[in-house]
C-alpha positions, 0 to 999 in steps of 0.5 A: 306315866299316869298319862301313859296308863289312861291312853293305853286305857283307851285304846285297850277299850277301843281295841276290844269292843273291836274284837268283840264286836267283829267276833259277834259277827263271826259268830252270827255268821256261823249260826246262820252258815250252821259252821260250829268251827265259825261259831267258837272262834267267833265266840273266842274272839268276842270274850277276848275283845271283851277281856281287852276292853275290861283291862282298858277299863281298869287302866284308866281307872286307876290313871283317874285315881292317881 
């Protein structure tokens, strides 16, 4: 199961820096299109890659510790 948590970690991690860059570009583009509804799903999306990349941090953490 360790094994298990430290490669879900790491795809979690990779996952979410996935999301959160592409929601930065979501949002980039809606600063220079001046599309609030384009700035806030991208600002959505960049937090929850953000959050994913932070629980697959923590995963393989605790895998490393087990």
């Amino acid at each position: 199961m360790a094994d298990d948590l430290g490669t879900d970690g790491l795809k979690n991690q990779v996952k979410g820096a996935t999301k959160e860059a592409a929601g930065k570009v979501q949002k980039n583009v809606g600063d220079l299109t001046d599309d609030d509804s384009q700035k806030l799903k991208g600002a959505a999306r960049e937090l929850e890659g953000k959050a994913q990349r932070k629980v697959g941090e923590a995963e393989r953490k605790i895998d490393r510790n087990t």
